[in-house]
N, C-alpha and C positions, 0 to 999 in steps of 0.2 A: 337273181338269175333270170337271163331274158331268155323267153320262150314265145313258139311262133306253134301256132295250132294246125296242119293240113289234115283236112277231111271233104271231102263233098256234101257230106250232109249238115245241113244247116242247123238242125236243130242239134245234130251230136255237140258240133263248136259252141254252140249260147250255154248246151248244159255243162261240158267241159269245164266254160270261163265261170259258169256258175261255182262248181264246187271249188274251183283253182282260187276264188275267193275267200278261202278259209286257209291258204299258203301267201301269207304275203312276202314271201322270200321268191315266189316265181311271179314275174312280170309279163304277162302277155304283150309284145308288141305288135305282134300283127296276126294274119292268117291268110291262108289259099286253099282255096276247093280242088286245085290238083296236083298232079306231079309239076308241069311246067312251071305253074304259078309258083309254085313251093320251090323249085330252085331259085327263079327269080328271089324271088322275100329272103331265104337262106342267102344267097349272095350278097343282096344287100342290104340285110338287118345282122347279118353274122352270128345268131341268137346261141347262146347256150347248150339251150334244149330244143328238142321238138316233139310235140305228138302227132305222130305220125298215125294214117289210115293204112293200111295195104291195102284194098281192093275200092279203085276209083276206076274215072274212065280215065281211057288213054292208058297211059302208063301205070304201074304198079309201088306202091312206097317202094320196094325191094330197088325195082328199076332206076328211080328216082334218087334212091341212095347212091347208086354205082355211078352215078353221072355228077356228084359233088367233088368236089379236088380234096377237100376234106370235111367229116363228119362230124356233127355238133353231137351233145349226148341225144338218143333217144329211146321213149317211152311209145311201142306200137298201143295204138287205141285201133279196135278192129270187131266186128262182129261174128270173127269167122275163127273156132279153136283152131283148125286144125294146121293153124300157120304156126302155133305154138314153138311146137320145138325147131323151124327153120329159125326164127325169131333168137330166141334164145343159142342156138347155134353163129348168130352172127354175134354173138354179147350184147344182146340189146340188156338195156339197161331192167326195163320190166317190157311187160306184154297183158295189157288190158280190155278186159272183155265189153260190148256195150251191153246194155245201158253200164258205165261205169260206175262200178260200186263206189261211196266213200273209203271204206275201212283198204279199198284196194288202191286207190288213189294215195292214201297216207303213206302205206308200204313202200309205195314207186319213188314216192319224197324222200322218203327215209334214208331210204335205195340211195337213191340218188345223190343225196348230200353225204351218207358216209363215203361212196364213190371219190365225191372233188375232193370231201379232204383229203385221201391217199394221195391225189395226184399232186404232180409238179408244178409248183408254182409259174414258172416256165411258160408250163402249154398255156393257159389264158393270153399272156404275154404276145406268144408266138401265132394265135389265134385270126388277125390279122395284118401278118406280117404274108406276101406273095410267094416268099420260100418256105417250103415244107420244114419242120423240125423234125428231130426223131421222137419229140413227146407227141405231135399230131399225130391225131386216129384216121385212118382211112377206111372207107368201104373197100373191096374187093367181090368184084360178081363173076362168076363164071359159070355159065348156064344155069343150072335151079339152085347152083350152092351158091353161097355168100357168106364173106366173112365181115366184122370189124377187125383190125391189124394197127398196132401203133408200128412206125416207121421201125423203130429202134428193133424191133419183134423181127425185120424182114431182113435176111442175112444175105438175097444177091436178087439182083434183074437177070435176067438175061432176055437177049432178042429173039423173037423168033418170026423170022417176017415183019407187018406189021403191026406183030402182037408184044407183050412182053410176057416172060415167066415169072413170076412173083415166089420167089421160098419162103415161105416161115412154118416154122414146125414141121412137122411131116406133109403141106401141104405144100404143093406148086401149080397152082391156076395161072391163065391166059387171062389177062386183062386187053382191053384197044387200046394200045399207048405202044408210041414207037420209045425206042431208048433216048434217043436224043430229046423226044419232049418230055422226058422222066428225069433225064440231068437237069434239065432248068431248073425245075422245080427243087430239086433235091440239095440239100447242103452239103457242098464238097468236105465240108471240117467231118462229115460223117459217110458220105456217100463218094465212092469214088469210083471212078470210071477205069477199069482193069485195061479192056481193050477194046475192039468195035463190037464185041456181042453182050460184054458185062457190066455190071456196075455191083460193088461189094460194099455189104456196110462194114465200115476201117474195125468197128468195135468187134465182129464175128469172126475175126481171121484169128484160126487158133494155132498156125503154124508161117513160119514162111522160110521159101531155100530158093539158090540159085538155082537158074533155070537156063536152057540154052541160050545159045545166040546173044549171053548180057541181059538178059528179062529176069523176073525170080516167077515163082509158082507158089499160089498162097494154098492156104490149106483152112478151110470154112469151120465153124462147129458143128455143121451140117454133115460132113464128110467131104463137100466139094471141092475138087481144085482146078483152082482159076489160073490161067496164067496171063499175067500182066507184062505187057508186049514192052519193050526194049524202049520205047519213047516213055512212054509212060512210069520205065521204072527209073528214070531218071526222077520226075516229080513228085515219085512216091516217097522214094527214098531220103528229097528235100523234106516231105511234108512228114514221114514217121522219123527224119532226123537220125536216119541208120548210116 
Protein backbone atom coordinates (compact mmCIF):
# COMPACT_ATOMS: atom_id res chain seq x y z
CA UNK A 1 0.00 0.00 0.00
CA UNK A 2 1.57 3.38 -1.06
CA UNK A 3 1.56 6.00 1.50
CA UNK A 4 2.87 9.65 1.55
CA UNK A 5 3.76 11.12 4.97
CA UNK A 6 2.67 15.35 5.51
CA UNK A 7 3.88 16.79 8.59
CA UNK A 8 6.15 19.92 9.00
CA UNK A 9 8.18 18.61 11.49
CA UNK A 10 11.09 16.96 10.36
CA UNK A 11 12.00 14.72 12.79
CA UNK A 12 8.16 13.38 13.51
CA UNK A 13 8.52 12.17 9.32
CA UNK A 14 12.41 10.22 9.83
CA UNK A 15 10.83 8.67 13.13
CA UNK A 16 7.40 7.84 11.26
CA UNK A 17 9.44 6.09 8.36
CA UNK A 18 11.52 4.59 11.12
CA UNK A 19 8.82 2.50 12.68
CA UNK A 20 6.77 2.11 9.21
CA UNK A 21 9.92 -0.16 8.72
CA UNK A 22 8.73 -2.89 10.58
CA UNK A 23 5.17 -2.81 7.92
CA UNK A 24 6.52 -3.73 4.92
CA UNK A 25 3.16 -3.92 3.24
CA UNK A 26 3.09 0.28 3.49
CA UNK A 27 5.55 1.88 0.98
CA UNK A 28 6.46 5.30 1.74
CA UNK A 29 6.66 7.14 -1.58
CA UNK A 30 7.00 10.46 -0.74
CA UNK A 31 6.29 13.41 1.68
CA UNK A 32 5.32 17.29 2.26
CA UNK A 33 5.86 19.72 5.27
CA UNK A 34 2.47 21.16 4.31
CA UNK A 35 -0.96 21.34 3.29
CA UNK A 36 -0.06 22.91 -0.25
CA UNK A 37 2.79 20.42 -0.83
CA UNK A 38 0.55 17.60 0.28
CA UNK A 39 -2.02 18.18 -2.25
CA UNK A 40 0.50 18.51 -4.79
CA UNK A 41 2.30 14.94 -3.76
CA UNK A 42 -1.59 13.52 -3.29
CA UNK A 43 -2.32 14.54 -6.83
CA UNK A 44 0.47 13.13 -8.15
CA UNK A 45 1.49 10.05 -6.36
CA UNK A 46 -2.22 9.21 -5.93
CA UNK A 47 -1.13 7.19 -2.68
CA UNK A 48 -3.27 4.88 -0.67
CA UNK A 49 -2.80 6.19 2.42
CA UNK A 50 -1.59 9.27 4.17
CA UNK A 51 -0.45 10.37 7.62
CA UNK A 52 -1.61 13.23 7.98
CA UNK A 53 -0.52 16.30 10.70
CA UNK A 54 -3.50 18.68 11.59
CA UNK A 55 -1.86 21.70 12.95
CA UNK A 56 0.93 23.12 10.18
CA UNK A 57 1.39 26.42 8.98
CA UNK A 58 -0.78 27.71 6.48
CA UNK A 59 -3.60 25.50 6.19
CA UNK A 60 -4.79 22.82 8.57
CA UNK A 61 -4.84 18.80 7.43
CA UNK A 62 -8.77 19.32 8.06
CA UNK A 63 -8.48 22.26 5.36
CA UNK A 64 -6.23 20.27 3.13
CA UNK A 65 -8.56 17.51 3.06
CA UNK A 66 -11.65 19.50 1.90
CA UNK A 67 -9.64 20.75 -1.18
CA UNK A 68 -8.90 17.03 -2.50
CA UNK A 69 -11.58 15.88 -5.27
CA UNK A 70 -11.16 12.58 -3.46
CA UNK A 71 -9.79 11.12 -0.34
CA UNK A 72 -6.97 8.46 0.07
CA UNK A 73 -7.44 6.51 3.45
CA UNK A 74 -6.01 8.28 6.40
CA UNK A 75 -4.15 7.83 9.74
CA UNK A 76 -4.15 11.82 11.58
CA UNK A 77 -0.55 11.72 13.34
CA UNK A 78 -0.76 15.02 15.54
CA UNK A 79 0.41 16.14 18.83
CA UNK A 80 -2.80 17.81 19.88
CA UNK A 81 -5.71 15.24 21.76
CA UNK A 82 -8.20 17.45 21.62
CA UNK A 83 -8.77 17.12 17.78
CA UNK A 84 -9.73 13.49 18.74
CA UNK A 85 -13.19 13.11 18.33
CA UNK A 86 -13.51 15.79 15.18
CA UNK A 87 -11.06 13.13 13.64
CA UNK A 88 -12.87 10.27 14.21
CA UNK A 89 -16.16 12.03 13.51
CA UNK A 90 -14.91 12.47 9.79
CA UNK A 91 -14.03 8.20 9.79
CA UNK A 92 -10.59 8.75 9.97
CA UNK A 93 -9.17 5.65 9.82
CA UNK A 94 -7.21 5.97 13.36
CA UNK A 95 -5.84 9.20 15.03
CA UNK A 96 -2.15 9.07 16.54
CA UNK A 97 -0.64 10.72 19.27
CA UNK A 98 3.16 12.03 19.00
CA UNK A 99 5.76 10.69 19.81
CA UNK A 100 3.97 7.71 18.15
CA UNK A 101 3.73 4.70 20.04
CA UNK A 102 4.74 1.27 18.29
CA UNK A 103 1.86 -0.98 19.72
CA UNK A 104 -0.45 2.28 18.31
CA UNK A 105 0.99 2.18 15.00
CA UNK A 106 0.30 -1.75 14.84
CA UNK A 107 -3.48 -1.09 15.75
CA UNK A 108 -3.88 1.70 12.83
CA UNK A 109 -2.17 -1.25 10.34
CA UNK A 110 -4.37 -3.64 11.56
CA UNK A 111 -7.21 -1.00 11.18
CA UNK A 112 -6.51 -0.30 8.20
CA UNK A 113 -5.91 -3.60 6.35
CA UNK A 114 -9.15 -5.14 7.80
CA UNK A 115 -10.84 -1.81 6.34
CA UNK A 116 -9.60 -2.54 2.24
CA UNK A 117 -10.53 -5.91 2.71
CA UNK A 118 -14.26 -5.06 3.18
CA UNK A 119 -14.00 -2.62 0.46
CA UNK A 120 -14.76 -3.04 -3.30
CA UNK A 121 -12.45 -4.20 -5.39
CA UNK A 122 -13.83 -1.43 -7.68
CA UNK A 123 -12.56 1.68 -5.78
CA UNK A 124 -8.62 0.98 -6.33
CA UNK A 125 -9.62 0.40 -9.91
CA UNK A 126 -11.61 3.70 -10.05
CA UNK A 127 -9.00 5.44 -7.96
CA UNK A 128 -7.43 7.09 -10.97
CA UNK A 129 -9.83 7.25 -13.18
CA UNK A 130 -10.99 11.64 -13.57
CA UNK A 131 -14.77 10.49 -12.95
CA UNK A 132 -15.86 10.08 -9.56
CA UNK A 133 -17.37 6.49 -8.66
CA UNK A 134 -19.98 5.81 -6.14
CA UNK A 135 -17.22 3.57 -4.30
CA UNK A 136 -14.88 6.99 -4.11
CA UNK A 137 -14.56 8.63 -0.53
CA UNK A 138 -14.92 12.18 -0.43
CA UNK A 139 -14.04 14.81 2.19
CA UNK A 140 -16.78 17.23 2.88
CA UNK A 141 -16.04 20.45 5.06
CA UNK A 142 -18.34 22.85 6.28
CA UNK A 143 -17.18 25.28 8.67
CA UNK A 144 -15.60 23.37 11.98
CA UNK A 145 -17.58 20.08 10.99
CA UNK A 146 -16.21 17.58 8.45
CA UNK A 147 -17.15 14.61 7.12
CA UNK A 148 -15.66 11.39 5.02
CA UNK A 149 -18.87 10.30 2.62
CA UNK A 150 -18.56 7.50 -0.10
CA UNK A 151 -20.61 8.87 -3.12
CA UNK A 152 -23.03 6.01 -3.14
CA UNK A 153 -23.81 7.32 0.82
CA UNK A 154 -24.93 10.99 -0.77
CA UNK A 155 -28.70 10.65 -2.03
CA UNK A 156 -29.02 14.50 -3.70
CA UNK A 157 -26.92 17.83 -4.62
CA UNK A 158 -28.80 20.51 -4.60
CA UNK A 159 -27.72 24.17 -5.76
CA UNK A 160 -27.73 26.93 -3.68
CA UNK A 161 -26.05 29.76 -5.33
CA UNK A 162 -22.55 29.17 -5.69
CA UNK A 163 -22.59 26.56 -3.06
CA UNK A 164 -24.05 23.11 -3.25
CA UNK A 165 -26.16 21.14 -0.47
CA UNK A 166 -24.80 17.70 -0.01
CA UNK A 167 -27.45 15.06 1.82
CA UNK A 168 -26.45 11.88 3.35
CA UNK A 169 -27.82 10.80 6.59
CA UNK A 170 -29.29 13.30 8.50
CA UNK A 171 -26.72 15.70 7.40
CA UNK A 172 -26.82 18.58 4.71
CA UNK A 173 -23.63 20.79 4.64
CA UNK A 174 -22.56 23.66 1.92
CA UNK A 175 -19.70 22.51 0.11
CA UNK A 176 -17.86 25.52 -2.74
CA UNK A 177 -18.86 23.70 -5.80
CA UNK A 178 -21.42 24.89 -8.33
CA UNK A 179 -23.78 21.98 -9.76
CA UNK A 180 -22.64 22.00 -12.99
CA UNK A 181 -18.88 21.28 -11.84
CA UNK A 182 -20.33 18.36 -9.67
CA UNK A 183 -22.08 16.83 -12.95
CA UNK A 184 -18.65 16.47 -14.59
CA UNK A 185 -17.33 14.85 -12.26
CA UNK A 186 -20.19 12.48 -11.22
CA UNK A 187 -21.18 9.20 -13.20
CA UNK A 188 -24.39 9.72 -14.84
CA UNK A 189 -25.02 5.59 -14.65
CA UNK A 190 -25.45 6.89 -10.95
CA UNK A 191 -25.74 10.56 -10.66
CA UNK A 192 -28.43 12.25 -12.49
CA UNK A 193 -29.18 15.54 -12.96
CA UNK A 194 -33.16 15.96 -12.00
CA UNK A 195 -33.34 19.74 -13.04
CA UNK A 196 -31.22 23.03 -12.88
CA UNK A 197 -31.07 22.98 -8.97
CA UNK A 198 -30.53 18.98 -8.48
CA UNK A 199 -28.69 16.14 -9.13
CA UNK A 200 -30.20 12.60 -7.37
CA UNK A 201 -28.23 9.41 -6.81
CA UNK A 202 -30.63 6.91 -9.36
CA UNK A 203 -29.93 4.16 -6.41
CA UNK A 204 -31.95 6.47 -3.49
CA UNK A 205 -35.10 7.06 -5.29
CA UNK A 206 -37.59 5.09 -3.21
CA UNK A 207 -40.63 6.23 -4.95
CA UNK A 208 -41.45 7.74 -8.38
CA UNK A 209 -45.18 9.22 -9.85
CA UNK A 210 -46.21 11.50 -12.55
CA UNK A 211 -45.97 14.88 -12.14
CA UNK A 212 -47.40 18.03 -13.87
CA UNK A 213 -46.73 19.41 -17.06
CA UNK A 214 -45.34 15.51 -18.37
CA UNK A 215 -42.35 15.64 -15.70
CA UNK A 216 -42.67 12.78 -12.93
CA UNK A 217 -41.74 13.58 -9.02
CA UNK A 218 -39.20 11.21 -7.41
CA UNK A 219 -39.54 10.43 -3.85
CA UNK A 220 -35.66 10.00 -2.08
CA UNK A 221 -35.06 7.66 0.95
CA UNK A 222 -34.44 10.61 2.52
CA UNK A 223 -38.08 11.89 2.40
CA UNK A 224 -37.18 14.31 -0.50
CA UNK A 225 -39.02 15.07 -3.36
CA UNK A 226 -37.46 16.15 -6.47
CA UNK A 227 -39.21 16.98 -9.43
CA UNK A 228 -37.52 16.20 -12.60
CA UNK A 229 -38.41 18.85 -15.23
CA UNK A 230 -40.13 17.61 -18.56
CA UNK A 231 -36.80 17.54 -20.74
CA UNK A 232 -35.11 15.53 -18.56
CA UNK A 233 -37.79 13.09 -17.99
CA UNK A 234 -37.72 12.11 -21.21
CA UNK A 235 -33.88 10.86 -20.54
CA UNK A 236 -34.76 9.49 -17.46
CA UNK A 237 -37.22 7.34 -18.48
CA UNK A 238 -34.74 6.16 -21.60
CA UNK A 239 -32.14 5.43 -19.06
CA UNK A 240 -34.47 3.64 -15.99
CA UNK A 241 -36.10 1.85 -19.23
CA UNK A 242 -39.81 2.84 -17.93
Amino acid sequence: MRAIIIDDERLARTELKKLLQDFPEIEIVDEATNAEEGITKIEGQQPDLIFLDIQMPGKTGFDMLAELERAPHVIFTTAYDEFALRAFQVNALDYLLKPVEPKRLADAISKLQQHVEKEPKAEAEHFNNSLLSESDQVFVKDGDRCWFVKLSDIRLFESVGNYAKVFFGTNKPLILKSLNALEERLDEKTFFRANRKHIVNLRMIDKIEPYFNGGLLLELKGGEKIEVSRRQTVKFKEMMSL
